[in-house]
Structure formats: structure tokens, C-alpha cells
N, C-alpha and C positions, 0 to 999 in steps of 0.2 A: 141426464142430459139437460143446460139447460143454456135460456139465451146466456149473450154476452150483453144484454145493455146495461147491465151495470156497470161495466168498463169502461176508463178513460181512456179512451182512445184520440182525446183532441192532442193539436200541437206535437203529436210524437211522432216518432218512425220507428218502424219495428223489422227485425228478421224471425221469416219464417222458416223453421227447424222442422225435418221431416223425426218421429223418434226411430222408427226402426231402423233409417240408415242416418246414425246419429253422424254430424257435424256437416250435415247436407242442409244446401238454404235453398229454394228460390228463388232463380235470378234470372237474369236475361244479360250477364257478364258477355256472353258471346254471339248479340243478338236473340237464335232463338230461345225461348223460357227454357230453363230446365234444373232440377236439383244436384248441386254439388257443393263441396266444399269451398266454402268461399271464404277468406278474411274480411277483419267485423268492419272495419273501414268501407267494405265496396258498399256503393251508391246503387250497384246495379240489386244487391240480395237486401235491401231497405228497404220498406211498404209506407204509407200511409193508409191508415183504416179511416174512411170516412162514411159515416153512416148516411144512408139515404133518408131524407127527410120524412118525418112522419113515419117511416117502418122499421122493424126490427131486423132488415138486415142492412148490408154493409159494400161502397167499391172499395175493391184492393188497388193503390193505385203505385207503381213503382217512383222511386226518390228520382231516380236517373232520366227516366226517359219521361215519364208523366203518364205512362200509359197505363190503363185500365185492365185487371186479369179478366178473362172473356171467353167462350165461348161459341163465339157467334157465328163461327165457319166451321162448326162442331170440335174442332179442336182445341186445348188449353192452351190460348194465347196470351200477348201482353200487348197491347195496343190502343192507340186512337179510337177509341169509343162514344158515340154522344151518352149523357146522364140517361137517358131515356129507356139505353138496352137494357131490357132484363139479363140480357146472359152477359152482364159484365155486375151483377146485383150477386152477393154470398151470406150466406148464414153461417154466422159462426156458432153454433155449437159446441157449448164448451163442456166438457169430459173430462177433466182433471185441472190442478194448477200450473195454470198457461198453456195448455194443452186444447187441442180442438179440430174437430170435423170442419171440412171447409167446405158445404157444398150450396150449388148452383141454385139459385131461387127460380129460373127458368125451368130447369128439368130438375126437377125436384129428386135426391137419392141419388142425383152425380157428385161424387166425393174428388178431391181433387188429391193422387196418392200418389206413389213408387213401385208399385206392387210388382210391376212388369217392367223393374229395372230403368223407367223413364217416368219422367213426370206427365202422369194424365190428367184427367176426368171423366169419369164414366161410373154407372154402379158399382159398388164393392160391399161386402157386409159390413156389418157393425166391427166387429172385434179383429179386422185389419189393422194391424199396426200401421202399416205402409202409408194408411189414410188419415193418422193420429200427424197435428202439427202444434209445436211450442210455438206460441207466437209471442215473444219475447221483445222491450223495448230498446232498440239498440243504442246505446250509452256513448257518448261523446269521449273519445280516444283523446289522449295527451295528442297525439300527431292528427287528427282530424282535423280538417283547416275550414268546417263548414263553415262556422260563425268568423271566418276573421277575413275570407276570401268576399271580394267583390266583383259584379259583372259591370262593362262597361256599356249602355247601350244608349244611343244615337236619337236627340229627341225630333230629331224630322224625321227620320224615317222608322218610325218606331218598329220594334222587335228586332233592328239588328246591334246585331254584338260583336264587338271585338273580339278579334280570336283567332288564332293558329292553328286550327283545325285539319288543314291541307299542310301548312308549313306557313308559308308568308303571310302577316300581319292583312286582314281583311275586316271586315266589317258584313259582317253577314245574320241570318235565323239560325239560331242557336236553341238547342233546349237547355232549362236550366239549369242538370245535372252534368254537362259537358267541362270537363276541366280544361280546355284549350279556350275556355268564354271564360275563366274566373283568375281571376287578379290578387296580387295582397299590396295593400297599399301599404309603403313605407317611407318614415320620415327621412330627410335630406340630413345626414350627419350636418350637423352647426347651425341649424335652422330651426325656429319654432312654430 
């Protein structure tokens, strides 16, 4: 076992793969967090690994919503966290290529698994498959429209955005993975 800081973790996003119920991700696709099959486009099964300053472990922060995996109400959640919480702080431990123990710097030897058919954290041994995850950098799809979409947002009243969220055109707080706030801008046929 050993750390991941030698990892490049900046600038990327990644889906976490559970191995023993292979093509299960990580996600919070229907609100609460949980592992299933996801397609490699969702926003909701994407992470950002960002290391905490000065230490060797890690927040998991989701693409979609911005929230932090956590802890903090003893349950595996994904939410609104200050930098501060330890129980939103992870050690990766890495155990094969792209392969890894994800556990809690809080309670130390809480693994985050499937073991019981849902996604926890809580102790489990070593040689749990259940608690084994590929954390893999997820690859920019032909149809991904990350890099080409734009948000519209309002400079007096900052953080609202344009967006059909409800249905009719508003202007309101958007997080920045919501597709009803992002736009593609296109040129006016005959115009340069």
C-alpha cells in the first residue's frame, strides 16, 4: 500500500469505479450518492481530486454539484462542506494500477465500499473487493460539450445565471454543473 502523491491529480476529473461490481461509479445522478452504472458523460459520476494543503490526503469534490464526499452526519454523503471538515478529508491508498482504498482521515479504517449492496463507509478488512476503487481520468467524449458550452451570469447581481431550470427563461443561483445555466454560442449564418 502506498500514498497517491505522486499523482497528477490537478486540472482533471475523474470517475470512480467500484472493481467488484464492475461498471458501477459513484454518483449522486439522483440526488442521494450511490454506486451504479453510469454513462461516461454524467457530470453527476465525475470527481475532482484536490489535495489538501500541505497533507497527504485528499477532498473528493463532485463535477455536478460542487459538493464534497463527507462524513459528517456519520453517513457517506456528498455535500456543502467548509475546507475545514476533517470528515470530508480521504486517503487514497493505492493497491494496484488506478486501483484504491478510499478511506476517511476522520475515523481512520472507514473505507468507502458496496459490500452490503449500497455505497457506505464504515470498517471493512483489507482484501474486500467491495472497498477496491479504479479511480480513472474521465476522457473528453466526441459529444461532451464541456469546453464549448458557456454560462450566462448577470454582473450586478453576481452568481445569477440564466437558465430554464423550472421551464421559463430566468435568471437566478445556479451551480455550475446544471445544464439548463449552459449555453453554446453560435455564429449568425452571413455574419462574421
Amino acid at each position: 500500500v502506498s500514498s497517491s502523491a505522486q499523482t497528477n491529480w490537478t486540472n482533471k476529473f475523474f470517475r470512480i469505479e467500484n472493481l467488484w461490481q464492475a461498471g458501477q461509479r459513484i454518483n449522486n445522478e439522483k440526488g442521494p450518492l450511490a454506486s451504479t452504472v453510469m454513462f461516461d458523460g454524467a457530470w453527476s459520476a465525475q470527481w475532482i481530486i484536490k489535495p489538501v494543503p500541505g497533507r497527504d490526503f485528499y477532498w473528493i469534490v463532485n463535477r455536478w454539484t460542487a459538493g464534497k464526499l463527507n462524513i459528517e452526519k456519520g453517513v457517506l454523503e456528498c455535500s456543502n462542506i467548509h475546507d475545514g471538515a476533517n470528515s470530508a478529508m480521504w486517503y487514497l491508498k493505492k493497491i494496484g494500477p488506478n486501483l484504491y482504498w478510499i478511506e476517511n482521515f476522520w475515523k481512520p479504517g472507514q473505507r468507502i465500499h458496496v459490500e452490503n449492496g449500497k455505497l457506505e463507509c464504515n470498517v471493512i478488512q483489507d482484501g474486500a473487493n467491495s472497498a477496491m476503487w479504479y479511480i480513472r481520468e474521465a476522457t473528453i467524449a466526441e459529444d461532451d460539450l464541456t469546453f464549448k458550452t458557456v454560462r450566462i451570469e448577470n454582473l450586478w447581481q453576481a452568481g445569477k445565471r440564466i437558465n430554464i431550470e423550472q421551464g421559463p427563461l430566468v435568471a437566478s443561483a445556479m451551480p455550475d454543473g446544471a445544464w439548463s445555466a449552459q449555453w453554446l454560442l453560435k455564429p449568425v449564418p452571413g455574419t462574421n
